[in-house]
N, C-alpha and C positions, 0 to 999 in steps of 0.2 A: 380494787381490781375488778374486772369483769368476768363476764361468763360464757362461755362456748356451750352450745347445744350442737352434738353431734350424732345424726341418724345412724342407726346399728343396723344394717340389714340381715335379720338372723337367716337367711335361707339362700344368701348371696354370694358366699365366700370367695366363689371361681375356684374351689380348691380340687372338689368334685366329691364324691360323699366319701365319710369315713376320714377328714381329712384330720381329725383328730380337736379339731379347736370350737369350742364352742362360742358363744355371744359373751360371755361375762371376760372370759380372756382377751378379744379381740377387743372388748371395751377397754379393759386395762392400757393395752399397747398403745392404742388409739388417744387413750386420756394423757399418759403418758406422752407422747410424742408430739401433744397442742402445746400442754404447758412446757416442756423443752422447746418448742417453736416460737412462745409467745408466751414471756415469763410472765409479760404485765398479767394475766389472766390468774384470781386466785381458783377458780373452777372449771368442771368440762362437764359435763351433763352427757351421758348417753342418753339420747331417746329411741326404742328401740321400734322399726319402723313394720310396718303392718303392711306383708305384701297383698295388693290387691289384684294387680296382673303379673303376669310373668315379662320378665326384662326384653324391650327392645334389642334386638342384635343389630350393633352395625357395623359394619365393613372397615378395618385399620383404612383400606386402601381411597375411603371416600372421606375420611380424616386429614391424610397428608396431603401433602400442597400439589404435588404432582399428580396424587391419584385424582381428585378432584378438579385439577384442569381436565382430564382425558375424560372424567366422567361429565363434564360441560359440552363435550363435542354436540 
């Protein structure tokens, strides 16, 4: 079987602070939920990722298909 490496962003949750879960939990659920996705895989690797800047914010509305016709105008 193979191997899943999957980035952990400790500082990302969107939950907003306090949200009670820290990185080794959210690794679990996460590891959990490859290998039930993708039985062939004997491992899942957290690699827990080192923020450097703070996250781009973008717009749902410039995602969906209509919002971004309108935003073509």
């Amino acid at each position: 079987g193979g191997v899943a490496r999957v980035r952990v962003d400790p500082g990302g949750g969107g939950c907003g602070a306090g949200c009670g879960s820290d990185t080794p939990d959210v690794a679990e659920v996460v590891r959990a939920a490859v290998l039930a996705a993708a039985p062939e895989l004997t491992r899942v690797e957290a690699v827990t990722a080192e923020r450097t800047s703070p996250p781009a914010f973008v717009p749902l509305a410039t995602l969906t298909r209509r919002g971004a016709a309108q935003g073509a105008r």
